[in-house]
C-alpha angles and dihedrals in degrees: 000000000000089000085055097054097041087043086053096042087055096043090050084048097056097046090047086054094039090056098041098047081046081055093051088041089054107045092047089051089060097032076052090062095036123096116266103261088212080082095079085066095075095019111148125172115256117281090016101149118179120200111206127181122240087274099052098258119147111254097160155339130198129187132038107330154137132252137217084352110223119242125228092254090041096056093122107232097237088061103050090050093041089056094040092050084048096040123019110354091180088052095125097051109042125070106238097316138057099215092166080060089049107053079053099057086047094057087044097047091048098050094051079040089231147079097270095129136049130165103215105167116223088262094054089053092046084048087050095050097044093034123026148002138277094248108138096234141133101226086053095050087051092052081045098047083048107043079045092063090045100051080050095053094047104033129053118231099260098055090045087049095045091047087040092055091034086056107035124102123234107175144275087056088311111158115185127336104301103055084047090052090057099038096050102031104003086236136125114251098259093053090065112119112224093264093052089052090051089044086057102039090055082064098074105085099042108004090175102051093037097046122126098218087050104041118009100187092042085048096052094047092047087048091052094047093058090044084053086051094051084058103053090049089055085240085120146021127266076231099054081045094058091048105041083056094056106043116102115243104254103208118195103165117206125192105239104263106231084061086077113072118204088214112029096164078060102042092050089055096045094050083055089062111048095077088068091054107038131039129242099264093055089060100051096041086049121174080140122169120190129195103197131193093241119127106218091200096050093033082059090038086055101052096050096053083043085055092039108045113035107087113239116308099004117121121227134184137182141195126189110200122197097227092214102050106022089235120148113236096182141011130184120177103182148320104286125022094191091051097048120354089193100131102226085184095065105011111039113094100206134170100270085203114196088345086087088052078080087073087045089056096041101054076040088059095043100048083063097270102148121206095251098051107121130234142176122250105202134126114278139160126232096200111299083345115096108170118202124208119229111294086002079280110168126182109186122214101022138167124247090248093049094049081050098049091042097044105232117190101199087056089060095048096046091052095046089058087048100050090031132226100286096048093057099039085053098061090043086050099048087050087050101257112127109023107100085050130007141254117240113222091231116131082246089067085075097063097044094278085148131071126257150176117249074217100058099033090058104046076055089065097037085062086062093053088051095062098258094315103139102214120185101234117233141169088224136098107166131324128219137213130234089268086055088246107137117248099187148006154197095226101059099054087085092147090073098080120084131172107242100173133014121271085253102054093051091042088054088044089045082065109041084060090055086052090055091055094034089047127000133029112341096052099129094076106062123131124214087207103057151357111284117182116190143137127216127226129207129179135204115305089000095287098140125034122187141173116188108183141163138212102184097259097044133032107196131179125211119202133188134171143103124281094231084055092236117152126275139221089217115091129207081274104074084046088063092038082059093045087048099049088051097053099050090051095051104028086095082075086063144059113247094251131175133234121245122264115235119238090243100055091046086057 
């Protein structure tokens, strides 16, 4: 007998611990073939790309994404009870699904004879958005249902709820609570009164056709049905119901605000070159997270001396280049974005003016043409081509470095017949003038007669400043992908580099262009606290105004003109005064550095 109940209880044991090992087998099999839930952590909606300065600050975000993200301990307690009223009012006691809910919406379903009612939990709908799609089917409610349990098993309630809140939409391009708080209140989430977060929380199953701004009445009785909700749940008083139903709405819209960017010229340019570093697939999959090169605090510091410097009507841009890198610090492409959101920092060709003579003098340099060689400013023809200087000014028998520091434009052209047209373009060319459009081998080459970037002239001169080290310049330091693993970087582009001139030639035209701003042209922007070196542009008429100038860390260009090219009433000068009044409000950034001495002048 004894044998019987020991062979029973063994038996009993074995096929406990045989079912219950099958139990563990099997749900391991389907967790196996289930998405990792660890997925939802760095979840982001497709094509969600998110601009970041240099340091990290927030510029901009486009596509379908979520702002100032809740944490688990911030979720405002108004709002969790106003979405689980709404939603799922058993979440924290199910496991994933609410099957109480769902032999509910059956009966209901059967009795309507249609689908009118489902009973999706607030975990099922965070598995659907991470997950899967909003198609209607029965093999994706069952992957729903199974990816629901699972979330259940592996996250707490109050992470499923935060990621759940931070991903919904909730209308007018609305993603997650945040962005809702401030479209529809211009408030943060926890500012919202109790009626705001029932309003909100009433979104969720048709954002669209229950919208306020849409449809006031239909919002106001959905708001009242889910108030009515929280009551019923305890979760408020019949006092606070009363209330609450009572209260207006209130509305105060305000646009997302990653929608804004604070440096739109930048943003647009770096959105131009995203496609030549990432792949289709990457766009469109988005998640995208970019560390740009901008500045946030000189990019500020530029638009307002744009704003402040350039007279009426007249345009202005500006771009600051890190010499060593080739990385933008700053861009600015014109006054007002929202007026014209054409980027005269990378898109206006414009007359350079005398700030082309820099590739003249340095073919004329590296074709063994030292600074102290003489030559002779006086008028001459070059055929039917007979070149002035500014106010018809001549100054004889002149060095290389003075006809450099006084502009002369006879010098130029002189030099440009000696060294001869491909020499010269070449150079342009190998510093990254001249390539988008070419240079015409016509004498008034030689004085700015071609069009030309601020962008591009200006990476030419921070090449310079880099001792003859030729950078691409780019807004982008690295990117990362939506695991935070870096898919590219700036770093690691170290073929685009190339060494255009010696060391020698660009530290004698490093100061020659001292000389310019010690001694000739581009004086007024001198700076009593460090070396600048620099050279002005005007075209013809005074249409275009530049500055180009250089404090060993950072080249940066000024330009000013009108976009229907008329003539101005500003001169080069104002260009340089601009130049002058950026870089002492933002030289406290930046050690006080010299520029290298060139070998000849140490002889």
């Amino acid at each position: 007998m004894k044998s019987k109940l020991f062979l029973l209880a063994a038996s009993g044991i074995f096929l406990g611990s045989t079912t219950a090992l099958f139990q563990i087998f099997l749900i391991r099999s389907i967790e196996s073939i289930l998405p990792n839930i660890n997925e939802i952590e760095n979840f982001n909606r497709k094509g969600t790309i998110t601009l970041l300065s240099t340091n990290q600050e927030f510029i901009h975000k486009i596509g379908s994404s979520k702002e100032n993200e809740l944490k688990n301990n911030d979720i405002p307690g108004k709002i969790e009870k106003a979405f689980i009223a709404a939603e799922d009012r058993r979440f924290y006691s199910h496991q994933g699904l609410d099957f109480i809910g769902i032999v509910r919406a059956l009966i209901m379903n059967f009795r309507k004879r249609e689908f009118h009612e489902g009973a999706s939990t607030i975990t099922q709908q965070l598995a659907r958005m991470v997950f899967l799609n909003q198609n209607k089917t029965f093999n994706r409610k069952i992957k729903e249902a199974a990816i629901a349990l699972k979330i259940d098993r592996n996250l707490t309630k109050k992470k499923i709820l935060k990621h759940y809140l931070n991903n919904i939409y909730l209308g007018s391009n609305a993603y997650g609570i945040s962005d809702a708080a401030w479209v529809y209140f211009s408030k943060r989430p926890d500012q919202l009164t109790l009626e705001e977060s029932a309003l909100i929380a009433g979104l969720a199953p048709a954002p669209s056709y229950y919208s306020p701004l849409v449809n006031t009445k239909l919002a106001i009785k959905r708001r009242n049905i889910i108030l009515e909700r929280m009551r019923s749940e305890n979760f408020i008083s019949q006092n606070d119901l009363i209330k609450s139903k009572n209260k207006p709405l209130n509305l105060n819209p305000g646009t997302p605000k990653y929608l804004i960017s604070s440096a739109p010229f930048f943003s647009s340019w770096v959105y131009q070159k995203l496609p030549e570093l990432l792949t289709n697939d990457q766009l469109k999959t988005g998640g995208i997270t970019v560390i740009t090169s901008l500045n946030s605090k000189w990019q500020s510091t530029a638009t307002q001396m744009i704003k402040n410097y350039s007279a009426n009507n007249i345009e202005g841009a500006i771009v600051s280049i890190q010499p060593s890198t080739g990385l933008v610090r700053a861009l600015v492409g014109g006054k007002d974005f929202k007026k014209s959101q054409f980027n005269r920092a990378t898109q206006a060709l414009r007359s350079p003016g005398s700030t082309f003579k820099l590739f003249i003098y340095a073919t004329a340099l590296e074709e063994g043409f030292k600074p102290q060689d003489l030559f002779l400013d006086l008028p001459k023809c070059w055929g039917d081509y007979c070149p002035e200087n500014f106010n018809n000014n001549y100054l004889g028998e002149i060095s290389l470095t003075k006809a450099f520091t006084s502009s002369s434009n006879i010098i130029a052209v002189e030099l440009l017949d000696n060294l001869g047209f491909d020499n010269v373009i070449a150079i342009a060319n190998s510093l990254g003038v001249g390539k988008s459009q070419k240079l015409g081998k016509y004498y008034p080459l030689a004085i700015g007669a071609y069009e030309e970037t601020l962008m591009n002239i200006t990476s030419a001169y921070s090449a310079i400043t880099n001792r003859g080290i030729y950078q691409t310049p780019s807004p982008i330091e690295k990117i990362l992908g939506p695991d935070n693993k870096i898919i590219w970087s700036q770093d690691l582009q170290k073929a685009k580099e190339k060494r255009v001139l010696s060391q020698d030639v660009a530290d004698t035209l490093n100061w020659m262009l001292q000389q310019s701003v010690l001694n000739g042209t581009g004086s007024i922007a001198s700076l009593k606290t460090r070396q600048v070196a620099g050279k002005t542009g005007t075209s013809e008429g005074n249409r275009d105004l530049w500055f180009i100038g250089s404090i060993p860390q950072l080249t940066t260009g000024v330009w000013f003109g009108n976009d229907n090219n008329e003539e101005t009433t500003m001169s080069s000068g104002n260009a340089a005064w601009a130049w002058k009044k950026y870089i002492q409000e933002i030289e406290k950034d930046l050690k006080v550095i010299k520029f290298k001495v060139p070998k000849s002048l140490k002889e």
